[in-house]
N, C-alpha and C positions, 0 to 999 in steps of 0.2 A: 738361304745362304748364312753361314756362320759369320760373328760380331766379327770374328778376326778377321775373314775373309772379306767384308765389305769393307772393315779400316783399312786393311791392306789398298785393298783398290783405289779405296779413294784417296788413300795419301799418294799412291803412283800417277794416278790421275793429275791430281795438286802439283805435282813435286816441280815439271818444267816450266809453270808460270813463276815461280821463285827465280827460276837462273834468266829468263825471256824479260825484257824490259827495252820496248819500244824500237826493237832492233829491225833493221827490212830484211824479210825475205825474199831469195834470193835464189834460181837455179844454182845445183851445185854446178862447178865448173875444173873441169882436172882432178888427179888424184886426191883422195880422201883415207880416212882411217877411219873405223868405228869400234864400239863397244857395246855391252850391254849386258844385264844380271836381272832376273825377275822371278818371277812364281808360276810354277808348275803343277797344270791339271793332268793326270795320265788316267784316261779311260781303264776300267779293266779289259783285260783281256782275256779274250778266251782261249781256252784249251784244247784245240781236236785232235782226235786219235792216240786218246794218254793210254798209251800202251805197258804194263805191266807184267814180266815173265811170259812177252811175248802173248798175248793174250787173246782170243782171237775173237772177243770183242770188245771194242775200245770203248774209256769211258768219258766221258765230257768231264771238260772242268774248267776254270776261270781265277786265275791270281784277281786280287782287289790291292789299289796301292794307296797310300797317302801321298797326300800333295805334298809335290818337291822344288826344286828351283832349277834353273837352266842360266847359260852364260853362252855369249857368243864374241866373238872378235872378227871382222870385217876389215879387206881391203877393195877399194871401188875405186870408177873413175866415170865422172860425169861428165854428160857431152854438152850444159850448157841450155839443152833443149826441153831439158824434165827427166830425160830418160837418162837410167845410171846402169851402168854392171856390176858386177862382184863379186871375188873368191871369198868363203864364209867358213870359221871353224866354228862347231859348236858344241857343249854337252849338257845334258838331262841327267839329273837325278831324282830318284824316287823309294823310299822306301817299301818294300812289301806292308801289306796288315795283314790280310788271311789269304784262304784257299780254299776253295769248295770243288770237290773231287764228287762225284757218279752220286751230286744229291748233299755231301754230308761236306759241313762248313768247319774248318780249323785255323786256329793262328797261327801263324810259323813267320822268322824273321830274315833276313837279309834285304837284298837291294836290286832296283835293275840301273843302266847307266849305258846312255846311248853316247855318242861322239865320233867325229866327222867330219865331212867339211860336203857346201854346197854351192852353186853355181848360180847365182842371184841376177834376175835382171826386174829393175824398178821404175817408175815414174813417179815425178811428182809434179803433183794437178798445182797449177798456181793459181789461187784463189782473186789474185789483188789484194791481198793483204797483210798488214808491214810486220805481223806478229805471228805467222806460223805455213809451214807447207807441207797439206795432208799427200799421203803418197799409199800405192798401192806395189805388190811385189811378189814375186815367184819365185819356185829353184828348186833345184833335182840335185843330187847327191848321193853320196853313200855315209851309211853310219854302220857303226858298232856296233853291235846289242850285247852288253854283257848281264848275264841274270845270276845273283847270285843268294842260293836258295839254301834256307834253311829249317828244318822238324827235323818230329820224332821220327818222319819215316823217310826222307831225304834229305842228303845233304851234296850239294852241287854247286862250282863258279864255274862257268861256261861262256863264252863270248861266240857270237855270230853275226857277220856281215851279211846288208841286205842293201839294195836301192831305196833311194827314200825325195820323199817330196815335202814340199812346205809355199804357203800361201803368207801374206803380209800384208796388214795392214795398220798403217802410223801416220804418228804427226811429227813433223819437225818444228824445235820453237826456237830460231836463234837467238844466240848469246851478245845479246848489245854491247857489253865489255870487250869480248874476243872476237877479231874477227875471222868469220872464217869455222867458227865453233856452233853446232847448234845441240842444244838435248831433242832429247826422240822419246817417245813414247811410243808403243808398239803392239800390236795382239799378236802374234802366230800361231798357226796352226802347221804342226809336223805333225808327219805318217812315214811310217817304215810301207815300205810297197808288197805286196806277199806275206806270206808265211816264214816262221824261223823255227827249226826244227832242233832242239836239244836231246842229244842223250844221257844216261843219268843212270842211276842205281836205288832202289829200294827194297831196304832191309835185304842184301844183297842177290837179288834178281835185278835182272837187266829191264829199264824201261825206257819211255822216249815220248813227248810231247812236241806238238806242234804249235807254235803260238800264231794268233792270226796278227791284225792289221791292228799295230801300235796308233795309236793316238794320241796326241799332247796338244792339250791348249794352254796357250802362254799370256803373260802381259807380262812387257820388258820395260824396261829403263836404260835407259843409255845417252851416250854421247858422240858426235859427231865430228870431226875434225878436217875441212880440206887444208890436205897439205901447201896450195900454190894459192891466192887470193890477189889477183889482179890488183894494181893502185890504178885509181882514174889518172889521164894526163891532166896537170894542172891545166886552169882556166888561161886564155892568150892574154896577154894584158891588155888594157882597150888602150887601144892607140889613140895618141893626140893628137889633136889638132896641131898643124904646121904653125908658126907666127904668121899672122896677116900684115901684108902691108898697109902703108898708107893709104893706097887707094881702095876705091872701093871692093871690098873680099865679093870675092864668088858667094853664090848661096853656098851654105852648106850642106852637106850630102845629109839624101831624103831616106833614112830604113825603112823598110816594111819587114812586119815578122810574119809568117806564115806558120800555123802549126799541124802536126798530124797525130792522128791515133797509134796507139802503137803496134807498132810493124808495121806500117800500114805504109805506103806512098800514094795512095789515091786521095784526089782534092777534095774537102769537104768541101759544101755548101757557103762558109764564110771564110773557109780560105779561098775560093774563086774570087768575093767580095774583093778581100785587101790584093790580089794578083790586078782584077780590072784597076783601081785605083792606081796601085804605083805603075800601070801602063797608061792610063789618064796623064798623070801626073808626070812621066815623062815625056809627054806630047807638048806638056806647057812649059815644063822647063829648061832650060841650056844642061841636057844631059845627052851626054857621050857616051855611057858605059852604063849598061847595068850588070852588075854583079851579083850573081842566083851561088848562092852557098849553101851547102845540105849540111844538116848534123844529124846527130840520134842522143839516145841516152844511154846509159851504159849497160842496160840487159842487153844479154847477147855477147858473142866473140867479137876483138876489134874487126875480123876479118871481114861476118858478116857484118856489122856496121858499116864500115866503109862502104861497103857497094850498097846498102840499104838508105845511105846519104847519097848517093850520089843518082839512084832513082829516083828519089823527092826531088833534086836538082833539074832534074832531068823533067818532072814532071811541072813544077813549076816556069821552068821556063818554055818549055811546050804551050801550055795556058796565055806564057806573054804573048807570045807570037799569035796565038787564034785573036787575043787584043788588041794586035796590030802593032807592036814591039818588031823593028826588023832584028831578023837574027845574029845577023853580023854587030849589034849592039849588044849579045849579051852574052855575059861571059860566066861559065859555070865552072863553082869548085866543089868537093867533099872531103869533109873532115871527119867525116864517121862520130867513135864517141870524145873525139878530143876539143878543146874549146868549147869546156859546158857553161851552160848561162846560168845554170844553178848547181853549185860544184856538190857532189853524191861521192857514194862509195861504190864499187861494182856490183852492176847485177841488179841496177835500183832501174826503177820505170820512172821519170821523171818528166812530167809530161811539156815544160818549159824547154826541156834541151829535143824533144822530137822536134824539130825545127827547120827551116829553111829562111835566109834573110838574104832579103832585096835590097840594095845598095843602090840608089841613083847618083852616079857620080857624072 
């Protein structure tokens, strides 16, 4: 690999720990916009059936290009879950070096220049961790092929439309400052699908080549923007205590916290623990009501939160009752991701708001 080409890479490599600084990631969620500009590998291609004054035996041949650079702009919308969609425009440029025709090698100059747009569907794998979200991706399209060729023995600009595919593989490292912003780093890999077939003139007899199956491999840069970025609901304020009277105050109410895995509403092992206790604990003391409250953290939609609190509710106070808690004592609510015990930004996994709290009142 050439000195330019490994500085390159590695400075693209480098470049999103610069803008990333301890920011959480974070499923996208809602509409997005993106970008992206980098460096362009284009395979050569080959030549079949280079036909010549009609010639009635063709001869092989193969353009060689220099590496060029590509741009893409992106509109998406993620569902929250990992998975993203997205309409994508995009263009390749490359310039020619030579040409080797039936054996014999020549320089000649012009350019090829693909553009387009394709139909993208992504995932991104959540690692658990608060600095970056690799993601994998697809998409079909159509582009442009425009070639345009220059020698001593042809001279041609030509454009032609083909089907085309593209593979993706990146990282996203959000922007701590912006929220809602992340940089991407990216590899693709674009192919035009088939053969592309120009016709052309030399030295004024009519000829015609067939190009085969374009190649490009890419590494991009770019930037990520969702348009819509959820605010958490602010924490409930903790309620006070009433004034005691004179006389002797009631006990005061006994919490128990309960916690869970994420997504998760099945009992651990020492959430069972703290459920038998505060059902112990209401057999000895002057309690009337318990109170089974679900919450979540804020990955996720409020939608499915909500019902995702109110399963843990549901699950917990189940447990009381195998403890012998009667059921007509207990009283179940869900709050989904709102009234966090440790206030986050959306789309954070926070493992203190997975929660459920028992109230012995």
């Amino acid at each position: 690999m050439k000195f330019r080409v490994a500085l390159l890479t590695a400075t693209v490599l480098a470049a999103p720990f610069a803008f990333s600084h301890a920011a959480s990631a974070q499923p996208v969620t809602g509409m997005y916009v993106a970008g992206g500009a980098g460096y362009n590998i284009a395979d050569g291609q080959k030549g079949k059936d280079v036909f010549i004054n009609r010639a009635a035996v063709p001869y092989e041949g193969r353009l060689i290009f220099h590496n060029g650079y590509a741009g893409m702009a992106s509109f998406g919308y993620g569902f929250g879950n990992g998975f993203r969609v997205e309409i994508e425009g995009d263009y390749i440029h490359d310039n020619l070096a030579k040409t080797s025709i039936a054996g014999t090698a020549f320089k000649n100059g012009g350019n090829a220049a693909r553009y387009g747009a394709f139909v993208n569907a992504d995932y991104d794998f959540d690692i658990d961790s608060p600095y970056l979200y690799p993601y994998v991706g697809a998409g079909v399209g159509w582009q442009e092929n425009r070639l345009d060729y220059r020698s001593p023995y042809a001279n041609f600009n030509k454009t032609k439309g083909a089907l085309a595919y593209q593979g993706i593989v990146g990282l996203a490292f959000p922007v701590a400052y912006v929220p809602g912003l992340s940089a991407t780093l990216e590899y693709r890999f674009v192919a035009v699908a088939g053969s592309t077939k120009y016709h052309f003139g030399v030295s004024g007899a009519p000829a015609s080549v067939k190009l085969g199956h374009q190649y490009n491999n890419q590494i991009m840069l770019g930037l990520r923007y969702e348009l819509y970025t959820p605010q958490p609901a602010a924490p409930a304020p903790t309620p006070t205590a009433a004034p005691m009277a004179a006389a002797p105050a009631p006990a005061p109410a006994r919490t128990y916290l309960v916690f869970f895995d994420w997504n998760q509403a099945s009992l651990t092992p020492r959430a069972t623990q703290i459920i038998a206790q505060a059902a112990s604990d209401s057999h000895t003391a002057q309690t009337t009501t318990l109170d089974v409250s679900g919450y979540t953290d804020t990955s996720g939609t409020p939608a499915y939160n909500m019902g995702l609190s109110q399963r843990r509710a549901q699950a917990v106070a189940a447990q009381l009752v195998t403890d012998g808690v009667p059921q007509s004592e207990i009283a179940i609510h869900a709050y989904g991701e709102t009234h966090l015990l440790v206030p986050t930004g959306p789309g954070v996994r926070e493992p203190q708001n997975r929660r459920v709290e028992i109230v012995l009142q």
